[in-house]
C-alpha positions as CSV (number, residue, x, y, z in Angstrom):
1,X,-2.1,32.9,24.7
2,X,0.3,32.4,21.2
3,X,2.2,29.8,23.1
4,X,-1.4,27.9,24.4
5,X,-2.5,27.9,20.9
6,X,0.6,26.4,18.9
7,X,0.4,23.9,22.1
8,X,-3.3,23.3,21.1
9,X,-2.8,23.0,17.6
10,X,0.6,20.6,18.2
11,X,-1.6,18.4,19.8
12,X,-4.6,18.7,17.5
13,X,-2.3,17.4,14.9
14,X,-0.2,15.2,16.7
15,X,-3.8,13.7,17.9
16,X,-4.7,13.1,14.3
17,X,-1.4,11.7,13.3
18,X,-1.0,8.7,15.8
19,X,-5.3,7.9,15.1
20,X,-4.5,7.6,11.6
21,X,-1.2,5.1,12.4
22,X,-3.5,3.2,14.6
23,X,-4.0,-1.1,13.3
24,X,-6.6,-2.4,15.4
25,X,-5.5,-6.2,15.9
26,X,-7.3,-8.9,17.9
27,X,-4.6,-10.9,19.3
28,X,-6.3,-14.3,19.4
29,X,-7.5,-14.5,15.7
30,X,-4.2,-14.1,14.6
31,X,-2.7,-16.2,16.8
32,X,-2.4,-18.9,14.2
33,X,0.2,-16.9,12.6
34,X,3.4,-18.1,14.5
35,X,2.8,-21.4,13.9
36,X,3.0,-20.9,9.9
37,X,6.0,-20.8,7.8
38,X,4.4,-19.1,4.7
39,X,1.3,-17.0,4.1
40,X,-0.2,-16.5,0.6
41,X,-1.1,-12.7,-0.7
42,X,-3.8,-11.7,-3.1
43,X,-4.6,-8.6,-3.9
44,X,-8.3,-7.5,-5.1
45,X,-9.7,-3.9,-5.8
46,X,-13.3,-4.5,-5.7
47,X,-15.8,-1.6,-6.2
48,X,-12.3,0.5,-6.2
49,X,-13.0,4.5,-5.7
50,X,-11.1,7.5,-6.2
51,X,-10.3,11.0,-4.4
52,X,-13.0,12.9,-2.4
53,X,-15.2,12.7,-5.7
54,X,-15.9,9.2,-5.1
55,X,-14.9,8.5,-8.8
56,X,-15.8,5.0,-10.3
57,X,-12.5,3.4,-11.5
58,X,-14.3,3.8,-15.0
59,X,-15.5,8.0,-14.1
60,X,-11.6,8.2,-12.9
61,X,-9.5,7.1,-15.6
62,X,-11.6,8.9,-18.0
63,X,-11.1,12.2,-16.1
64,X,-7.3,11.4,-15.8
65,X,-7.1,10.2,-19.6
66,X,-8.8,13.5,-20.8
67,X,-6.4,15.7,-18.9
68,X,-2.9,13.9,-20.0
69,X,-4.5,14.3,-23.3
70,X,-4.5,18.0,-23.2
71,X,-1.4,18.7,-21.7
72,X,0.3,15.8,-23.5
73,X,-1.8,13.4,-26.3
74,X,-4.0,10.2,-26.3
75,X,-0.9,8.2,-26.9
76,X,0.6,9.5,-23.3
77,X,-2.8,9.1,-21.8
78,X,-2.9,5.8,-22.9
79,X,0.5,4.7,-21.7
80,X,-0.6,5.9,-18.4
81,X,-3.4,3.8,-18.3
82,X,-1.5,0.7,-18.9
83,X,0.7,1.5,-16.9
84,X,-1.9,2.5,-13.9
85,X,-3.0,-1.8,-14.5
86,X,0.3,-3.3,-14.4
87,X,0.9,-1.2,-11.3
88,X,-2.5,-3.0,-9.6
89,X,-2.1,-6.4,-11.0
90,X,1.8,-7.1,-10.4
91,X,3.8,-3.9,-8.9
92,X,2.1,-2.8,-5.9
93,X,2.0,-6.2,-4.6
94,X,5.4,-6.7,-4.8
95,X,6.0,-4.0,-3.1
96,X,3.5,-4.3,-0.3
97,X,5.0,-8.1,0.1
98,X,8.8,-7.0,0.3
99,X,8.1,-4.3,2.7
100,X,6.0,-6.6,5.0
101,X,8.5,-9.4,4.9
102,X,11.5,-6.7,5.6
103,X,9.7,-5.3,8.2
104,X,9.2,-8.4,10.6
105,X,12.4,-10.4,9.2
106,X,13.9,-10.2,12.4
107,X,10.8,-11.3,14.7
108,X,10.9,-14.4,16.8
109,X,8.5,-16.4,13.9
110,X,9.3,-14.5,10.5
111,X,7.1,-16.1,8.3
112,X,7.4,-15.8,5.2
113,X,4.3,-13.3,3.1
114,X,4.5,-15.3,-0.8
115,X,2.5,-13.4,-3.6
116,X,0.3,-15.4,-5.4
117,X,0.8,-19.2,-4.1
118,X,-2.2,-20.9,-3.6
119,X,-0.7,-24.1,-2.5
120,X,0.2,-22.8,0.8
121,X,-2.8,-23.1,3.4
122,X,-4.0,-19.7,4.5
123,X,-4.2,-16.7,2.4
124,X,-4.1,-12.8,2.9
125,X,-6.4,-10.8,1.3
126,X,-5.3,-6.9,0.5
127,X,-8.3,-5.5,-0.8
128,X,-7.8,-1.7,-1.7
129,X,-11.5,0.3,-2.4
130,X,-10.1,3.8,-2.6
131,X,-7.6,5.4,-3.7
132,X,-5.6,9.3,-3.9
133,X,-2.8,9.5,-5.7
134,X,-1.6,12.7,-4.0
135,X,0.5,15.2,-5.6
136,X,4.1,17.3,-5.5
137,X,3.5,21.1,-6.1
138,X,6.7,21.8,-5.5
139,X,5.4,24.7,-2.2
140,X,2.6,22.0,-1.4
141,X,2.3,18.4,-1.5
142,X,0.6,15.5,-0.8
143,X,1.1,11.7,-0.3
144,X,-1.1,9.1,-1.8
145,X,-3.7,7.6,0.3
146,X,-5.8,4.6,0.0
147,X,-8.4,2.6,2.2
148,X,-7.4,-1.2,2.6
149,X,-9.3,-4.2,3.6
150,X,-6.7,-7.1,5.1
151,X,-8.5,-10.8,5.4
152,X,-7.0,-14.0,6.1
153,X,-8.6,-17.3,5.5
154,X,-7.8,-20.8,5.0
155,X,-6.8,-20.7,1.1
156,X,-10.0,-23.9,0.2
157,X,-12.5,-21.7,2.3
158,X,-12.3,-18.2,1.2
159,X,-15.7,-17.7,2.7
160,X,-14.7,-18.8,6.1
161,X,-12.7,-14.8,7.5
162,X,-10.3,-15.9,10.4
163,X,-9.8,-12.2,11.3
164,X,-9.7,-8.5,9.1
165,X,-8.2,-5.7,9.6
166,X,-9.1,-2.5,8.2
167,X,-6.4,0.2,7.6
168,X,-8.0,3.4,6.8
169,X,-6.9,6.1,4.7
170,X,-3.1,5.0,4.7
171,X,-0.7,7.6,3.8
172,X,2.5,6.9,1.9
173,X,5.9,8.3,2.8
174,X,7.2,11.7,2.5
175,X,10.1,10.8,-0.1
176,X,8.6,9.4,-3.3
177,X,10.5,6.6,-4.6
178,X,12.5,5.8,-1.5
179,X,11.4,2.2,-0.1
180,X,11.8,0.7,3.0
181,X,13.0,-2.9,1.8
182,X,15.4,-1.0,-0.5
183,X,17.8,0.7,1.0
184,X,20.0,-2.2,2.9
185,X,20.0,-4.2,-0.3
186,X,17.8,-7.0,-1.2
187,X,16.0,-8.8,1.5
188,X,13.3,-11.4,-0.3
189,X,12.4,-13.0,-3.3
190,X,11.2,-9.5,-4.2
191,X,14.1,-7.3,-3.4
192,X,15.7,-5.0,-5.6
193,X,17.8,-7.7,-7.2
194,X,14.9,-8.0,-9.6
195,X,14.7,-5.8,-11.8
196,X,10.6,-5.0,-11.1
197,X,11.7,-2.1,-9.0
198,X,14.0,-0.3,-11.1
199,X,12.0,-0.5,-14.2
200,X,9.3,1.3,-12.1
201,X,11.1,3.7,-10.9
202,X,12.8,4.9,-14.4
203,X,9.1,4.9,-15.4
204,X,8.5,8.1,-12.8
205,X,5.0,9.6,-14.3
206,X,5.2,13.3,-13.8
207,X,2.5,15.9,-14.3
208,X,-0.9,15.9,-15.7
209,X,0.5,12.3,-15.1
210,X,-1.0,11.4,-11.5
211,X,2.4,9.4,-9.7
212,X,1.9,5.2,-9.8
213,X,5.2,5.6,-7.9
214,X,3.8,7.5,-5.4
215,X,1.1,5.0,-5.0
216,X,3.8,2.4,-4.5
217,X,5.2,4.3,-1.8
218,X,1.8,4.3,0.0
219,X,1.8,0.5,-0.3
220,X,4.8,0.3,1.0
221,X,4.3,2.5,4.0
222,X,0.9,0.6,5.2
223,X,3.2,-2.7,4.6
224,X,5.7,-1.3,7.1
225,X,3.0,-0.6,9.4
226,X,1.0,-3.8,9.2
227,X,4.0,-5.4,9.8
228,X,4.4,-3.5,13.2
229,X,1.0,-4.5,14.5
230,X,2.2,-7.8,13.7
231,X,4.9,-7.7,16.4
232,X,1.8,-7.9,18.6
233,X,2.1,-12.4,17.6
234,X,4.9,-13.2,16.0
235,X,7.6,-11.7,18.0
């Protein structure tokens, strides 16, 4: 009975694990992939949410602010805020980009993924409306989490969607701070020969801080799996 019960619950869990890895990918929509040699990236976080509260980005950060501010001062809480933007608006698309580009490097058409470049002709869309930055209590912890949006379009129609894919409460990895594109040395424009990545990780926010690295991991987790799926055309 034990042993029919750790099998049930194996599987239970197991179950869970590979639905939550799951991409859904229709094949024909993104067949236009292969025959393109770079894609832009944009990221957006429209009507962005936060942890099972639902918290506006607004409701969050003053929640967040209040409670660096009495462990720590405004000064810190501040500094994390900043910090929290830059993250959005330049760190964690790096990140998602290098991942994705080390991931399918070696595919039969590696296109290239190029942050912010409007002049090439269709565009990927990450758009990210909730987020969980997770947390390390040393017996218990848990990785960030977020809910993406991925579009592509033809850059001059951004109305026109070719295909989406939704990637659902994507979990980062288990080490905080390791990253896939970083370990074998730099492998694009946005490897760690820049020095994006190391200022990041020297700037390691730890508690009441909630983790932007973390976060980044997360990113580039979901970039390693998107890229996967992507097997499915371009290899």
């Amino acid at each position: 009975m034990f042993k029919l019960l750790l099998t049930s619950v194996f599987f239970f869990i197991s179950s869970n694990f590979i639905y939550a890895q799951h991409i859904k990918l229709d094949k024909k929509e993104m067949a236009f992939l292969a025959s393109q040699e770079k894609v832009n990236v944009v990221f957006t976080y429209n009507d962005l949410h936060f942890n099972s509260d639902n918290f506006t980005e607004a409701e969050f950060l003053q929640y967040i602010k209040e409670k660096i501010a009495k462990k720590l001062n405004w000064e810190e809480a501040s500094d994390w805020e900043q910090n929290h933007f830059a993250a959005k608006d330049s760190i964690y698309p790096q990140i998602f980009v290098a991942a994705l580009n080390n991931r399918i490097k070696d595919y039969d058409h590696p296109i290239e993924f190029v942050w912010n470049d409007p002049s090439i002709k269709y565009t990927m869309k990450v758009q990210t409306d909730w987020m969980y930055f997770g947390y390390d209590a040393g017996i218990a912890q848990q990785p960030a989490k977020a809910n993406l949006k991925i579009t592509f379009f033809e850059t001059s129609s951004p109305e026109t969607i070719i295909s989406q894919i939704d990637v659902e409460r994507a979990e980062g990895f288990d080490v905080v701070g390791s990253f896939s594109f970083y370990k074998n040395g730099p492998s694009t424009s946005f490897g760690p020969s820049s020095d994006w990545l190391g200022k990041f990780l020297k700037a390691n926010e730890d508690y009441p801080k909630p983790s932007l690295i973390r976060m980044g991991n997360m990113y580039d987790k979901a970039a390693v799996r998107f890229g996967m799926t992507l097997k499915r055309v371009l290899d």
